[in-house]
C-alpha positions in Angstrom: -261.5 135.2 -47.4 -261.1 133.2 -44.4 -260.7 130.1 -46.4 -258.5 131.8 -48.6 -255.7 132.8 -45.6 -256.5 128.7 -44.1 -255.0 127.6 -47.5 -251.8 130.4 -47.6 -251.3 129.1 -44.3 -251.3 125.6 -44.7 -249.2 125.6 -47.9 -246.9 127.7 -45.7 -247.0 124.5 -42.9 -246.2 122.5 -46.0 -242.8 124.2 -47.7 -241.4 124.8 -43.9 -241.5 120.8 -42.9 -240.0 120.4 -46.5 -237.6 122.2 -46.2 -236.5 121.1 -42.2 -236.9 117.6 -44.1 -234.6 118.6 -46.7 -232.4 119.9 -44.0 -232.6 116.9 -41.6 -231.6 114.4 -45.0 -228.4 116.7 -46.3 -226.8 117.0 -43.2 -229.0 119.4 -41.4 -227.7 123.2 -42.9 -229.4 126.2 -42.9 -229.7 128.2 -46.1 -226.4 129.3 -45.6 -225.2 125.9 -46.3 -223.8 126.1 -42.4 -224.9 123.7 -39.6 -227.0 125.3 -37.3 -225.9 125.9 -34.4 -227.9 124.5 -31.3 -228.0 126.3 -27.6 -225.0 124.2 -26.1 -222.9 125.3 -28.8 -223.6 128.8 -29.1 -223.2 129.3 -25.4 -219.8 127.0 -25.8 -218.4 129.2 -28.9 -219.1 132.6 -26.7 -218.2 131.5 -23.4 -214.7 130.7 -25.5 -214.1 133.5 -27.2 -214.9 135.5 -23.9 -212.2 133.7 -22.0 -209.6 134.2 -25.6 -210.6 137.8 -24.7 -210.3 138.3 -21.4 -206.5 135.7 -21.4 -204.3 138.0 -23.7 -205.3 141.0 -21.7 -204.3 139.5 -18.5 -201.1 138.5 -19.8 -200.6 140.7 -22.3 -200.4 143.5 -18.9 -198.3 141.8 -17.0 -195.9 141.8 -19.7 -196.3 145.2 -20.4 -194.9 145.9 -17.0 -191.9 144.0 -17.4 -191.4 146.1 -20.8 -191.8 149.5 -19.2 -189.4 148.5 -16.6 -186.9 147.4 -19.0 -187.6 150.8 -21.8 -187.0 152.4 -18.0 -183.9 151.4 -17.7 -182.7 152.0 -21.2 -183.8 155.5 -21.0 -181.9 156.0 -17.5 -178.7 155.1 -19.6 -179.2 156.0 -23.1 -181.3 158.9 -23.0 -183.1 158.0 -25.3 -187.0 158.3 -24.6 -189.6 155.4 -25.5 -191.7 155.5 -28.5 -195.3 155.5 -26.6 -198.6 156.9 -28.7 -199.1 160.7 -28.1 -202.4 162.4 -27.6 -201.9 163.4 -31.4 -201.5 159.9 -32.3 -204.5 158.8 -30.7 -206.4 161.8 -32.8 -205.3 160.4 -35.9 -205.8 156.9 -35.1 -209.4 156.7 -35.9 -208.8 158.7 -39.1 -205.9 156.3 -40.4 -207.9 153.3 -39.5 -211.2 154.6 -41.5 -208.9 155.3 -44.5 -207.5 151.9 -44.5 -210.6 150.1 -43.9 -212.6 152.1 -46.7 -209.2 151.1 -48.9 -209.9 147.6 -48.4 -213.5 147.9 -49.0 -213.1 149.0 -52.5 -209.9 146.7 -53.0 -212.5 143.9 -52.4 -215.1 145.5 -54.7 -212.6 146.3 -57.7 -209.8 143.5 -57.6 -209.6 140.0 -57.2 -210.6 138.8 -53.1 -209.0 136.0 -53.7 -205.7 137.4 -55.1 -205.8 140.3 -52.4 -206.1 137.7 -49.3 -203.0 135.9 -50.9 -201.1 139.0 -50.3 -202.2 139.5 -46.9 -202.1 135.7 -45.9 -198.2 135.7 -47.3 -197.8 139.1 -44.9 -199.8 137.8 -41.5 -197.3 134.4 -42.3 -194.0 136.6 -41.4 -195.7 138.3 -38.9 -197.1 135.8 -36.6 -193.4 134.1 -37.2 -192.6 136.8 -35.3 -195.2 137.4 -32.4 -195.4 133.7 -31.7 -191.5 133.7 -31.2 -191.6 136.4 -29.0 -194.7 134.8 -27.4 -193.2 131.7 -26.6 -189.7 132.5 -25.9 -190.1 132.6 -22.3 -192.6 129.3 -22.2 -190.0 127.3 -24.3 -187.2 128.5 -22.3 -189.0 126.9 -19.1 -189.6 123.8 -20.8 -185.9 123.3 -22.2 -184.0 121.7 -20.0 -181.2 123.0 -18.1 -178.5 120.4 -19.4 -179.2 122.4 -23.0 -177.1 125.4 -22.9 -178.6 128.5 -23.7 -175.8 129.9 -25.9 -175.7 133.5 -27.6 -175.5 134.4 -30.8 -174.7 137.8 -32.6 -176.1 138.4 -36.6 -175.0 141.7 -38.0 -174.5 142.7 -41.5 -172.6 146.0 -41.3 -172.1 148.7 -43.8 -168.6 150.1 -43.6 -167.1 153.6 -45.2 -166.6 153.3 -48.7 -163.3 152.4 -50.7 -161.2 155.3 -51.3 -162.7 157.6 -48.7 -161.0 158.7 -45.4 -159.1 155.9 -44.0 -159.0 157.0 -40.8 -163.4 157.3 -40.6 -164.6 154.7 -38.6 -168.2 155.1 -39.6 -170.3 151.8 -39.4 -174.1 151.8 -40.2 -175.5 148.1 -39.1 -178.0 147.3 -41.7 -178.8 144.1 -39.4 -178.2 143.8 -35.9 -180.0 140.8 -34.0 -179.0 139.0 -31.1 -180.6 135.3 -30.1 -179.7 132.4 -28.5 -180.3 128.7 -29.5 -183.7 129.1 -27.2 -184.6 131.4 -29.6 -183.8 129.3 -32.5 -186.3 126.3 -30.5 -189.2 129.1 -30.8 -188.8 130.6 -34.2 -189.0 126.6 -35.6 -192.2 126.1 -33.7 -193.8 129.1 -35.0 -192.9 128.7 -38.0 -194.5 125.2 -38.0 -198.3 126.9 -36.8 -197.9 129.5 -39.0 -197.6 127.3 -42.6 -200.4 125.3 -40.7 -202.0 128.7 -40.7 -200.8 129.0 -44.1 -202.0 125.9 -45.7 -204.8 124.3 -44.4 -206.4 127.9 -42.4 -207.5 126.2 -39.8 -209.5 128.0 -37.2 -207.3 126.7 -34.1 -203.8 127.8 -36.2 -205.8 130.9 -36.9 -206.4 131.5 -33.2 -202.6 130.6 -32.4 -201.4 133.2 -34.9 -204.4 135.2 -33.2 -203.9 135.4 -29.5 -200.2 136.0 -30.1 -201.1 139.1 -32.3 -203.1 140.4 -29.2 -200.9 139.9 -26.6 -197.8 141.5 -28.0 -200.4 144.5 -29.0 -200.8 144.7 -25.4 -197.6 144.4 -24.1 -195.8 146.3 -26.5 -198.3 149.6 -27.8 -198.2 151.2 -24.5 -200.2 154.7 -24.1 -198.5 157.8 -22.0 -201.0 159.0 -20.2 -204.7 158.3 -19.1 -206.1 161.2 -21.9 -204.3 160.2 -24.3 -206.2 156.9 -23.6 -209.3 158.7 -23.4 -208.7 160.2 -26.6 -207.9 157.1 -28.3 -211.3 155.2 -27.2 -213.6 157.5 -27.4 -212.3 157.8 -31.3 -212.5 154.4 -31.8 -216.0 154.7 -30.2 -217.5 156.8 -33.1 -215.3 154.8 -35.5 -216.9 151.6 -34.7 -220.5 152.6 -34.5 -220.4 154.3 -38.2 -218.8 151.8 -39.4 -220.9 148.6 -38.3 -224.5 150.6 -37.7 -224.1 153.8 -40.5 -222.4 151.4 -43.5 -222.1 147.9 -44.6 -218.2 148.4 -45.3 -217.1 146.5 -41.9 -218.9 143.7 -42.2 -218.5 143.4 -45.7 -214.5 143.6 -44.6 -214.6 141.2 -42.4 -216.0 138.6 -44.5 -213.9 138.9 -47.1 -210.7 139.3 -45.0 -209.0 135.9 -44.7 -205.8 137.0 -42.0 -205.6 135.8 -38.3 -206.9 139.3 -37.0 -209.8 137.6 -35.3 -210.4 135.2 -33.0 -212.7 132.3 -33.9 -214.5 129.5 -32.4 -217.4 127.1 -33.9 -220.8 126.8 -32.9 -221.0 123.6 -33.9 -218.4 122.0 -32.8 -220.4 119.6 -30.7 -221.9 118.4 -34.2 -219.1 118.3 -36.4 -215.6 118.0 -34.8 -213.0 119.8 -35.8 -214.3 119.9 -39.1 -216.8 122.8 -38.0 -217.8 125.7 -39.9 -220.5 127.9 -38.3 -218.2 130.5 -36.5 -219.0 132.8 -33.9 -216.1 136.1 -34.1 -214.5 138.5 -32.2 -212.5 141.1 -33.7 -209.0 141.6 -32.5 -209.4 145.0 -31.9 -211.9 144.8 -29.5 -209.4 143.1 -27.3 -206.1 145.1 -27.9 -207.5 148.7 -28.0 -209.0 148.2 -24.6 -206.3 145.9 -23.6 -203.7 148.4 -24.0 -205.9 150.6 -21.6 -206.8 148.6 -18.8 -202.4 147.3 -18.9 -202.0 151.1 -18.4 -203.8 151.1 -15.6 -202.0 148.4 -14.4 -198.9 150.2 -14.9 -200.4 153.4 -12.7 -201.3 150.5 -9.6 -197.8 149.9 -9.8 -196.9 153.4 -9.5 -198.9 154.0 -6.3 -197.3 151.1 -4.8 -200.1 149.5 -2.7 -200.8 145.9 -2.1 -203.7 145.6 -4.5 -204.4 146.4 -8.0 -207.5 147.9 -7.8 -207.7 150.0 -10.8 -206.7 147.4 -12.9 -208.9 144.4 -12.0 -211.6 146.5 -11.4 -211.4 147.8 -15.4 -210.6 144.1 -16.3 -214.0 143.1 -14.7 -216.0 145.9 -16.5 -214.2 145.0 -19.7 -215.4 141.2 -18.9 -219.2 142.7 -18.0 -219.3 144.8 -21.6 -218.1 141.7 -23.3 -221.0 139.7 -21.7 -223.2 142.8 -23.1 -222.0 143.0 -26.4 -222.8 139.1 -27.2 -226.2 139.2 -25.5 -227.9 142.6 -27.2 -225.6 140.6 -30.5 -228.0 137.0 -30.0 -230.6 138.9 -29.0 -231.2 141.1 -31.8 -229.3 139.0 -34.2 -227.3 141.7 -36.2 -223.7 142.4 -35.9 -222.4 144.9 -33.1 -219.7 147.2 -32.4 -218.2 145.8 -29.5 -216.0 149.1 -28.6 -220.1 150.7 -28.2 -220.4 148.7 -24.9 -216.9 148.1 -24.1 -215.7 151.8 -24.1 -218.4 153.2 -21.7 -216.7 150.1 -19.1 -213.5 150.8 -19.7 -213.4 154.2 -19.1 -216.3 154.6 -16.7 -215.0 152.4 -14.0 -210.9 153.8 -12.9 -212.6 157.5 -13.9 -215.2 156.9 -10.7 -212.8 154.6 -8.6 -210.8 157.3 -9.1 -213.0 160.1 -7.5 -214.3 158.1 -4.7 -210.8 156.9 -3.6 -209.8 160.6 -4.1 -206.6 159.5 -6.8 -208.3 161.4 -9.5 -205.6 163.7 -9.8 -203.1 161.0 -9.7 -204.8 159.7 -12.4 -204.8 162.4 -14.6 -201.5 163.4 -14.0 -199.7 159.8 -14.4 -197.0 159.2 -17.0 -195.6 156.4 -18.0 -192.3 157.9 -19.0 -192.7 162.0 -17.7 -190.9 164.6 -18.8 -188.2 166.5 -17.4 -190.2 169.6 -16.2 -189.5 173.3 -16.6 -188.6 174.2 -13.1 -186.4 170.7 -12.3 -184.5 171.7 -16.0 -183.7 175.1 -14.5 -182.5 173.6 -11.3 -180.3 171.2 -13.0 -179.0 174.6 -15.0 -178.6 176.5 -11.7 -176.8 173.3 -10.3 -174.6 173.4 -13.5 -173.6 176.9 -13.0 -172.8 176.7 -9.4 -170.5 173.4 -10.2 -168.8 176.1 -12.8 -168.2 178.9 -10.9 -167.0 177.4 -8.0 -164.5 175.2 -10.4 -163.8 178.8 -11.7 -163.0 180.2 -7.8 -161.1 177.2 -6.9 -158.7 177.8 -10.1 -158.6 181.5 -9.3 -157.6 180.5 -5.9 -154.8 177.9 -6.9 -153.4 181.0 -9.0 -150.0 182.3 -7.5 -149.8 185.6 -6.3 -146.8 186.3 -8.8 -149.0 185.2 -11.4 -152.1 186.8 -10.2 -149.5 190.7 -10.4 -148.7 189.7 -14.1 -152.3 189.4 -15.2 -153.1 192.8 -13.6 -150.0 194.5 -15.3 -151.2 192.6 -18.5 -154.5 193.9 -18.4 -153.6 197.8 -17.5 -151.4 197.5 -20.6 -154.3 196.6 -22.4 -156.5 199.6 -21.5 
């Protein structure tokens, strides 16, 4: 027997420095057909993608302040209140995203991946056109020298009242309405240069281009109400991501087959092979702009309180950094995918809840809006004002009345009864 398990294990000596041979004289892949990655370049791929986490969440909040200042001030003079996800929205959320993940599951299983992924690379193209004009408009506009003139122009296709209707209706219904300067113009040609890269070749770094400037208009743009209805959103998400990475193979299977710039990639062998690398290490965009557009909420409520520091904000923005650092360790640790939102939820909402009680702003917190609503008791006051402005607009015309007048109305109103 003995002899028998000292020749199993000696042929089993044999196929493994075959097959490292083997591996050494192709080019040193894995079965996979992927270089292996070595120590320096897996901590190189992570350490990147932690900072390409952690940079569009920075930014992405700081920008997000500017835009609630400026939805602010269109609200003062329009009226007209900002679209901002409601606690019902953040219910649903979970539910919407399961049904389209699961819908793209089976599309992969029943159609073509190929076909499907040149649908959604032709879609991704026009939008990250988009969000990387809007990205860099304010970096090219630093960059473009002042001797260029910025000069305005107005597009607008307008639909006008039919022929043979009422001549005198002035009813216009703009079908297109976009203003832009020639700054503008400078930003849309350079995205649309990345994005055919992107389109084209799919290279990782156009990929992480089209990428970053997904996540940081996510952040600056999606902006939550209120703290629960943040609450409500990750703790959805929470269950969402567990069931889907640890109960099923459907999000993993997803996100193999899913060719789109909805991920952030980086190679962990880069050090061996250039540019020409292949064995990725990825992070989801979603586990950056879910809890990005919390923690730029936050942000939003330190602005509120109007003290020197931020201390909500970067407080979150460390835990979010700490969870990262979790996810990817218990990830190369037990080498099996993991939700990121299991670690990154618990940090996120953890930290500005206890800040919150020990600095004694829980309330605060809680009761934050980003955009409030007129309340029941300041309505009624401006009613009560309303009706004071009335009647005493009613005395002062009863008191400019003449007397002669004032006889007539009586006689008038005896005749009457």
């Amino acid at each position: 027997m003995a002899e028998v398990v000292e020749e199993v294990i000696a042929q089993i000596q044999e196929n493994l420095t075959a097959t490292v041979t083997e591996g050494e004289e192709g080019g040193a892949t894995n079965a996979t057909g992927k270089t292996p990655s070595t120590p320096e370049g897996m901590a190189l791929a992570y350490g990147t993608l932690v900072v390409m986490a952690l940079l569009p969440i920075f930014f992405g909040s700081m920008r997000s302040v500017k835009h609630h200042k400026e939805q602010s001030t269109a609200f003062a003079k329009t009226g007209e209140k900002p679209d901002t996800m409601s606690s019902k929205d953040a219910m649903m959320f979970p539910i919407m995203a399961s049904c389209a993940l699961f819908g793209l599951y089976m599309f992969f299983k029943i159609f073509s991946k190929d076909n499907i992924n040149y649908l959604l690379t032709g879609y991704f193209f026009f939008l990250g056109v988009m969000a990387l004009s809007h990205l860099l408009s304010p970096v090219i506009s630093s960059l473009i020298p002042a001797s260029i003139p910025k000069i305005p122009y107005h597009l607008s296709f307008v639909q006008g009242p039919p022929e043979g209707g009422d001549k005198k209706s002035k009813e216009k219904k703009y079908l297109i309405d976009y203003r832009f300067t020639t700054h503008d113009v400078v930003c849309f040609i350079v995205a649309l240069v990345i994005s055919v890269w992107y389109l084209l070749q799919k290279h990782w770094i156009a990929n992480n281009l089209l990428g970053l400037s997904f996540a940081v208009n996510g952040v600056e743009l999606l902006h939550l109400n209120n703290i629960a209805t943040g609450c409500i959103l990750l703790c959805g998400l929470f269950v969402y991501d567990i069931f889907w990475v640890f109960g099923t193979n459907v999000m993993v299977t997803v996100a193999k087959s899913f060719e789109a710039p909805i991920k952030i990639v980086f190679p962990q062998d880069l050090m061996t092979n250039g540019l020409a690398a292949s064995n990725f290490a990825v992070l989801g965009l979603g586990d950056i702009v879910i809890p990005g557009i919390f923690i730029a909420l936050l942000l939003r409520f330190d602005n509120s309180l109007k003290r020197k520091s931020k201390t909500y904000f970067y407080a979150t923005f460390i835990a979010y950094f700490i969870g990262l650092l979790a996810t990817i360790f218990v990830m190369h640790v037990f080498k099996h995918a993991q939700p990121a939102l299991l670690y990154l939820v618990p940090a996120c909402l953890g930290t500005p809840l206890l800040l919150a009680v020990l600095k004694g702003d829980l309330k605060k917190l809680l009761a934050y809006e980003d955009h409030p609503e007129e309340k029941p008791a300041k309505a009624a006051k401006n009613t009560n004002e309303k009706t004071k402005s009335k009647n005493t607009s009613d005395n002062s015309e009863e008191k400019a009345t003449p007397p002669a007048k004032k006889e007539t109305k009586k006689k008038e109103a005896k005749k009457a009864k």
